[in-house]
C-alpha positions in Angstrom: 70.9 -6.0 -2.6 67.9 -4.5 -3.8 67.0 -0.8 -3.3 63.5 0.5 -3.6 63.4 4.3 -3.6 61.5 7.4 -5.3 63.8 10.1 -6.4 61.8 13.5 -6.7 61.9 16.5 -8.5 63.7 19.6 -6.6 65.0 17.6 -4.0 69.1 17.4 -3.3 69.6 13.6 -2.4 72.9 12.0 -2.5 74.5 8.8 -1.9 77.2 7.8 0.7 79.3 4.8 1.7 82.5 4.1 3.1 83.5 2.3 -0.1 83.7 4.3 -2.9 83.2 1.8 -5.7 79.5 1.2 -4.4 78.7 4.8 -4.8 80.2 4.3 -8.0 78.5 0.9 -9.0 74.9 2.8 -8.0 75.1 6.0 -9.6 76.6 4.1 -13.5 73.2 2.5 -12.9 70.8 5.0 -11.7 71.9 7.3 -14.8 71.2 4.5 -17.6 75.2 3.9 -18.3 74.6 0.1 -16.8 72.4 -2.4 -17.2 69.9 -2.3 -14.2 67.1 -5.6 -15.5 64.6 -2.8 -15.9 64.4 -1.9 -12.1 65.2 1.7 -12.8 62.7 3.7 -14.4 62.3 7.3 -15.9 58.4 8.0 -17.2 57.8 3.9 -17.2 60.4 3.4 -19.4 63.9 1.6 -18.4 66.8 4.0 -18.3 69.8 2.2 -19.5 70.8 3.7 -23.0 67.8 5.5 -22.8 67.8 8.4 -25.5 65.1 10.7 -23.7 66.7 10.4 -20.6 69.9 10.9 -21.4 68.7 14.6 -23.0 67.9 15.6 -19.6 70.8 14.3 -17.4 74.3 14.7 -17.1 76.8 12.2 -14.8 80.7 13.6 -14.5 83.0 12.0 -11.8 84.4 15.2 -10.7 87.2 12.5 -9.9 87.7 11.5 -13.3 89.4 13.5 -16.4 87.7 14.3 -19.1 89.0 17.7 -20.8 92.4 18.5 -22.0 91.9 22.1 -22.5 90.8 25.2 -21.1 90.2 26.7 -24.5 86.4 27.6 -23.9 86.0 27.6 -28.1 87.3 24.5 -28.7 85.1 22.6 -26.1 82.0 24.4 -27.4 82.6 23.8 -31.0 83.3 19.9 -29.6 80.3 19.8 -27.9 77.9 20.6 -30.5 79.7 18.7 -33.2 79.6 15.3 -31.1 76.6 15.9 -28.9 74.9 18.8 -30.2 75.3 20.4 -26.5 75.3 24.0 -26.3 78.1 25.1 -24.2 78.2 28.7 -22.2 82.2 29.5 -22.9 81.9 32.9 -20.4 80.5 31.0 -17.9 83.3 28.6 -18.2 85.8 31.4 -18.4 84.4 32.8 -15.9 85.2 29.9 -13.5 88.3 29.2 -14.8 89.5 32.6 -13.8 87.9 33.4 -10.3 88.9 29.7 -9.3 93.0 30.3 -10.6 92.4 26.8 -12.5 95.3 28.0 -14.9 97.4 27.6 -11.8 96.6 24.3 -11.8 97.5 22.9 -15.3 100.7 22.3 -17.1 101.0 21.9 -20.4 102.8 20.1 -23.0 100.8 18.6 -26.0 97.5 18.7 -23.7 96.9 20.2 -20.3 97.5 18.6 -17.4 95.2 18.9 -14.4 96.4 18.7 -10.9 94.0 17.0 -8.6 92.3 19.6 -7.6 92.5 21.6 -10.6 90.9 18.7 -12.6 87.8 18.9 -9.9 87.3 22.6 -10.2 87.5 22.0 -14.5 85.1 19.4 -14.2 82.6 21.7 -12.2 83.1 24.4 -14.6 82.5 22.7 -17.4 79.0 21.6 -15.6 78.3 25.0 -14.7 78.8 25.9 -18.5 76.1 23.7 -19.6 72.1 24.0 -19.4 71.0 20.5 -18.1 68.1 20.1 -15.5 69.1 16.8 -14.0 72.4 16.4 -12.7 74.5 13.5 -10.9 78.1 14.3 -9.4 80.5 11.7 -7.8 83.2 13.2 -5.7 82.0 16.4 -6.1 84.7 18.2 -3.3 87.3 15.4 -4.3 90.3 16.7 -3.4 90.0 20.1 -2.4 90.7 21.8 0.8 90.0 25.7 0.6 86.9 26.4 2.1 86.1 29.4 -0.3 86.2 27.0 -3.2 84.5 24.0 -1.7 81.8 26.5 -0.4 81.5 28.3 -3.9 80.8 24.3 -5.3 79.0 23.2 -2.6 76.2 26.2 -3.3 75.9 26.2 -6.5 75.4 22.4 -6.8 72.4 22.2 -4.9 71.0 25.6 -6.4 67.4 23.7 -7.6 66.8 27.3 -9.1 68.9 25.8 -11.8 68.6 22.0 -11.6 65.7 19.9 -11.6 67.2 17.0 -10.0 70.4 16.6 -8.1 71.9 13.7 -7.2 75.3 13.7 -5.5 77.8 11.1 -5.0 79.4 12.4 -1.3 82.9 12.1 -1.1 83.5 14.3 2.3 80.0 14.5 3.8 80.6 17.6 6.1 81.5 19.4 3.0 77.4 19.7 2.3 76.4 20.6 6.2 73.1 21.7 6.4 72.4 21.1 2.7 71.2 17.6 2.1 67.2 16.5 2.3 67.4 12.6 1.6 70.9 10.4 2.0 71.1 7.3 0.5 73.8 5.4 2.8 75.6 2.3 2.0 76.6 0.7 6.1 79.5 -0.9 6.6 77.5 -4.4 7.4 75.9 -4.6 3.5 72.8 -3.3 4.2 71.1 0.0 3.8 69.2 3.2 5.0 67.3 6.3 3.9 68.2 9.4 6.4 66.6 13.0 6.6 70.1 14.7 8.0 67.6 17.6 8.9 65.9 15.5 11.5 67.5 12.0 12.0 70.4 11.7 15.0 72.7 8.6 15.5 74.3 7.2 18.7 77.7 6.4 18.9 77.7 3.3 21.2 79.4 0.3 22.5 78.8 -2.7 20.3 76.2 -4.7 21.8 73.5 -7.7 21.3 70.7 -5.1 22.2 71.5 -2.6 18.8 69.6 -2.5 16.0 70.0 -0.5 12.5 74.2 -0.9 12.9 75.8 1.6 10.3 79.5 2.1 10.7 82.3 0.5 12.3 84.5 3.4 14.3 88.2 4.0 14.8 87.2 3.7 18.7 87.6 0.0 19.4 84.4 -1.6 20.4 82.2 1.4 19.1 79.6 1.3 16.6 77.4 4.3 15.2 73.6 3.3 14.6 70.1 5.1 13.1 68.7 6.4 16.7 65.7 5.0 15.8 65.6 3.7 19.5 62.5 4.7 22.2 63.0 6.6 25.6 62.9 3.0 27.4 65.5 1.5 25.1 67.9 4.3 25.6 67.1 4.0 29.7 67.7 0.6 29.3 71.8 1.7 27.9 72.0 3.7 30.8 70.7 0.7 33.6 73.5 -1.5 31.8 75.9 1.7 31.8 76.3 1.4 28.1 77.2 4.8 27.3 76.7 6.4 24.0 76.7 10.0 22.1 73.9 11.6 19.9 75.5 12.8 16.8 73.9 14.7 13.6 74.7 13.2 10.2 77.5 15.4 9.2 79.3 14.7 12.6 79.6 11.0 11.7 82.5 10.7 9.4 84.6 12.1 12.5 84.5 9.0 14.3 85.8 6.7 11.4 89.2 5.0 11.1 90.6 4.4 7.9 89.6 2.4 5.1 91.7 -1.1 6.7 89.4 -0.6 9.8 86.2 -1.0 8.2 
């Protein structure tokens, strides 16, 4: 599948599908960490293992583990000795402590990181560094308390600090009212580009008469698609009694079964 899109400065876009390992499989890519045949670009130049580039971005799964301390001096001295990164260790305490991370580790030789405490490290170790162009997978994974999701949420697409932000949606309602451009992967291997500030979607009986198709429902028979239909078209549903449901993007993932439905 081939995807031709424009990221832009100061804009919050992010990238959706159903199945995980796409969003996964596009954002190693679109950060330089695979090979892309020089389709992805940053100033002209191809952006796999590309030194410049990788200066001025950063990609953490929030899913993944990568720290096995808390110790603030440890990870700053670790930092600048592999990566020469500067690291802010009070911002990183300062996380550490408001979000009860410590609460959320055990430890034995290393720390171990409960789910969610491994997802609220991984976003204070971000917030503890000073790079303009971020890209986060799963960036709510796992959490449930609004407080904490909210205090993420915010501060992720804050373009006071970041340049670029890219976000690789695990729960899509957790960003309501936040996202400009969505990148979304459909459940029949195709593609779209939504504005969930203005574009609505029908949820509607599958029929021969619907175009841009995007998700299979747990309804049986229902399908949600792009309402990118005209006033005659929808009159048309309603001569046939084909009844359907405008929804905004972040009412969507309501309607979904789960992932053996798809």
């Amino acid at each position: 599948m081939q995807i031709d899109i424009s990221l832009n400065k100061q804009e919050i876009f992010a990238v959706y599908s159903r199945n995980e390992e796409i969003v996964n499989d596009f954002l190693l890519v679109l950060n330089g960490i695979n090979p892309n045949n020089g389709s992805c670009l940053y100033l002209n130049k191809d952006i796999f293992d590309n030194e410049d580039f990788f200066k001025q971005r950063i990609y953490i799964n929030f899913k993944e583990s990568y720290l096995k301390t808390i110790n603030a001096e440890f990870i700053e001295e670790s930092l600048m000795n592999r990566f020469n990164l500067s690291f802010n260790k009070e911002v990183f305490n300062t996380y550490v402590q408001e979000m009860g991370i410590r609460l959320e580790t055990t430890f034995k030789a290393n720390y171990t990181f409960t789910d969610k405490g491994n997802t609220m490290v991984n976003f204070a170790f971000l917030k503890a560094l000073n790079i303009p162009f971020i890209t986060i997978n799963n960036p709510t994974i796992y959490l449930k308390k609004a407080k904490i999701i909210e205090t993420i949420t915010n501060s992720l697409v804050d373009k006071r600090k970041y340049e670029s932000i890219i976000l690789g949606l695990d729960r899509i309602k957790n960003f309501k009212e936040k996202l400009e451009r969505v990148l979304v992967f459909t459940d029949y291997q195709t593609y779209v580009i939504v504005n969930p500030q203005k574009d609505s979607f029908l949820l509607i009986e599958d029929n021969i008469h619907l175009h841009d198709k995007m998700f299979r429902t747990k309804k049986m028979g229902l399908v949600i698609c792009l309402n990118t239909y005209t006033k005659e078209e929808l009159k048309r549903f309603n001569h046939f009694k084909l009844k359907y449901q405008k929804l905004s993007f972040y009412e969507i993932e309501d309607y979904f079964g789960d992932d053996n439905e798809k």
